[in-house]
C-alpha positions as a Markdown table, in Angstrom:
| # | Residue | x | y | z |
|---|---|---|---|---|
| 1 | Unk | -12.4 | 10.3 | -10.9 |
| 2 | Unk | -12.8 | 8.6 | -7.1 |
| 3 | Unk | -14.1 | 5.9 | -7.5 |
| 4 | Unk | -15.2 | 3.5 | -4.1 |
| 5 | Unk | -14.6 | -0.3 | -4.9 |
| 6 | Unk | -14.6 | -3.5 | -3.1 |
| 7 | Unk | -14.9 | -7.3 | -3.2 |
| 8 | Unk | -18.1 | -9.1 | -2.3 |
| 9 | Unk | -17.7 | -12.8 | -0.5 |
| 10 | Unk | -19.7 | -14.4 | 2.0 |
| 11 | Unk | -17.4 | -15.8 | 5.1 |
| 12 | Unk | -17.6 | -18.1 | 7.9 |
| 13 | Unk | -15.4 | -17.7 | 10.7 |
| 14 | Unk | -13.5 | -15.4 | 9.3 |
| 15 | Unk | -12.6 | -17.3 | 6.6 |
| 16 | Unk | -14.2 | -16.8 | 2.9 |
| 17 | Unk | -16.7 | -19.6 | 2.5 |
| 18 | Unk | -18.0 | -18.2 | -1.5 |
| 19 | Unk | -16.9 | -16.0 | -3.7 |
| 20 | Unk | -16.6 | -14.9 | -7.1 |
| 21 | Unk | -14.7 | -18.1 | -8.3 |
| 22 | Unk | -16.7 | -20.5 | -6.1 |
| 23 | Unk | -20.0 | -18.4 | -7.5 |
| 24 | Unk | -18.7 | -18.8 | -11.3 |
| 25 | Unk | -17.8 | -22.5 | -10.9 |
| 26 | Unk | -21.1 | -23.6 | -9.5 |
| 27 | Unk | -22.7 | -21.8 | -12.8 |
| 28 | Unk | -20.4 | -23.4 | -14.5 |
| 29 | Unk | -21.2 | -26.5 | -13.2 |
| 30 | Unk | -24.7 | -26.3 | -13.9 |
| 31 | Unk | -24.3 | -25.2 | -17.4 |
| 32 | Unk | -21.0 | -27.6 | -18.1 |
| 33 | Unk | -22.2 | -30.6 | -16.7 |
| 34 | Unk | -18.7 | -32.1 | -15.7 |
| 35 | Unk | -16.5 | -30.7 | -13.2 |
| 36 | Unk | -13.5 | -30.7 | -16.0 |
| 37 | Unk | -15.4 | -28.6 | -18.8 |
| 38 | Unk | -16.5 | -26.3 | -15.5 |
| 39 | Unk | -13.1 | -26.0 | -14.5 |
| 40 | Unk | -11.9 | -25.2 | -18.4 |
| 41 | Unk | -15.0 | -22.6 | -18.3 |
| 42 | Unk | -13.4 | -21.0 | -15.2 |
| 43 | Unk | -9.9 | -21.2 | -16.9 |
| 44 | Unk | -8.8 | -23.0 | -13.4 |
| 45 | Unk | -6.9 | -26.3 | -13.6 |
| 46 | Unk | -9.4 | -29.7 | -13.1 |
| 47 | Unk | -7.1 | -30.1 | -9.7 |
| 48 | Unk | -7.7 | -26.4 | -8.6 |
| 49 | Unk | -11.6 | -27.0 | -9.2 |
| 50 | Unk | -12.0 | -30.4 | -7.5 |
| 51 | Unk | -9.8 | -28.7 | -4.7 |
| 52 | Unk | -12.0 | -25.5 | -4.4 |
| 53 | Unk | -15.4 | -28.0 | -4.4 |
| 54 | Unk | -14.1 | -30.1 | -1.6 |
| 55 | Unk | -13.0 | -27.2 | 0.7 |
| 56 | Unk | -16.8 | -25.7 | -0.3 |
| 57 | Unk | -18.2 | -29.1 | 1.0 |
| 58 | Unk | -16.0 | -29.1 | 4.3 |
| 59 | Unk | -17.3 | -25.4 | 5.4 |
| 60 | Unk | -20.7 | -25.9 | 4.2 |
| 61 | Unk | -23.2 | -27.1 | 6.8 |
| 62 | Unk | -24.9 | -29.1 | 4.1 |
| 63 | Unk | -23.1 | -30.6 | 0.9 |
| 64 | Unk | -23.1 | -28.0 | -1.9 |
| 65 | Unk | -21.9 | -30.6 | -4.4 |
| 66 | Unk | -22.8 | -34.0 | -4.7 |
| 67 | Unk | -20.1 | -36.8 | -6.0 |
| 68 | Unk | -21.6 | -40.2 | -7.5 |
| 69 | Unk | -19.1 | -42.7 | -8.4 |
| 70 | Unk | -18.3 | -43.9 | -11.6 |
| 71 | Unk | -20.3 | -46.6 | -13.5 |
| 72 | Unk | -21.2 | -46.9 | -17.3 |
| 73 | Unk | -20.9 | -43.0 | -17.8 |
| 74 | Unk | -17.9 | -42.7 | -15.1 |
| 75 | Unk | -18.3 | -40.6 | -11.9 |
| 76 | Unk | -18.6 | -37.1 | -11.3 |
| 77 | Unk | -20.6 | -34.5 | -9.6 |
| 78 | Unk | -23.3 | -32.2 | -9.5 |
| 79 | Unk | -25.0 | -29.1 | -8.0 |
| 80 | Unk | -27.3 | -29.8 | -4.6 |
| 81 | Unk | -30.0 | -28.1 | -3.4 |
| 82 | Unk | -28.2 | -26.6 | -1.2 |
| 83 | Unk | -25.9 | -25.2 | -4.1 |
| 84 | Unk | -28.8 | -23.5 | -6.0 |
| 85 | Unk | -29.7 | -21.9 | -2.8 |
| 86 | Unk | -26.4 | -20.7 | -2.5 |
| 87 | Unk | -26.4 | -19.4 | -5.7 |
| 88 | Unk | -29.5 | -17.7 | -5.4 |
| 89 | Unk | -28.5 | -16.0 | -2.3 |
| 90 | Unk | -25.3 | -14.9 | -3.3 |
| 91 | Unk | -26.8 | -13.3 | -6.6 |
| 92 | Unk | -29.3 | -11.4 | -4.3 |
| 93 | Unk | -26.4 | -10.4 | -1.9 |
| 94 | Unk | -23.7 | -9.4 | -4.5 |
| 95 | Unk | -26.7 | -7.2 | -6.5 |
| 96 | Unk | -27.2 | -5.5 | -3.3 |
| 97 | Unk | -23.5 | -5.2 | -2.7 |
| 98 | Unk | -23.3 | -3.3 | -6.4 |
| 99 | Unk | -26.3 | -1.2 | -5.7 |
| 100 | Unk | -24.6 | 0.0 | -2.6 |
| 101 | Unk | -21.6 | 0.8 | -4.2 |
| 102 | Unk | -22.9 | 3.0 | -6.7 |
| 103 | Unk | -24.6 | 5.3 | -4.3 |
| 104 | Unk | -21.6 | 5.4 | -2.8 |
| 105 | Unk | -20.0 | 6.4 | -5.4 |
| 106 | Unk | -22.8 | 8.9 | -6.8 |
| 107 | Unk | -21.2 | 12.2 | -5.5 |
| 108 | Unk | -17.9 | 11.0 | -4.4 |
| 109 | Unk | -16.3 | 13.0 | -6.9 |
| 110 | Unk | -18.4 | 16.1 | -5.9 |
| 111 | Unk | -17.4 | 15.3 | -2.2 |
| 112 | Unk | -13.6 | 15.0 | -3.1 |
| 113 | Unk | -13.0 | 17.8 | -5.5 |
């Protein structure tokens, strides 16, 4: 069967700005609480996550995570505004990405064979 495929991410000058991984360790975040059981969640290395959060943050116009140092509880982060708007226009995007793709794919094989 033919089958059309592709990869959904939004870029900025030509660079990718969020994708999948970025996506799932915002949720991640969110539902976590802590950037370490995020980054276990995501099967990505605490580095790897703090490192993909940081580069997020330097291409975003407005911060997507916010960092508060450590105190009683210790430091961490969490998820801005701007990171829930993110998210919700990602989801929007990527679900019209898929719907795309399947009526691409609809009579491909018909097309093909």
């Amino acid at each position: 069967m033919f089958e059309v495929k592709g990869t959904f991410a939004i870029y900025k000058n030509e660079e990718q700005f969020f994708g999948q991984l970025q996506y799932t360790l915002l949720k991640a975040l969110i539902s976590e609480g802590s950037i370490n059981a995020a980054a276990k969640k995501c099967h990505i290395s605490y580095q790897q996550a703090w490192s993909i959060a940081d580069k997020m943050n330097r291409n975003s116009p407005i911060p997507i995570l916010i960092r508060y140092k450590g105190g009683k509880d210790g430091g961490g982060c969490r998820v801005g505004a701007y990171g829930y708007e993110l998210i919700k226009i990602y989801e929007e995007l990527h679900s019209k990405f898929v719907k795309e793709l399947v009526g691409l794919n609809a009579n491909l094989d018909s097309c093909l064979l």
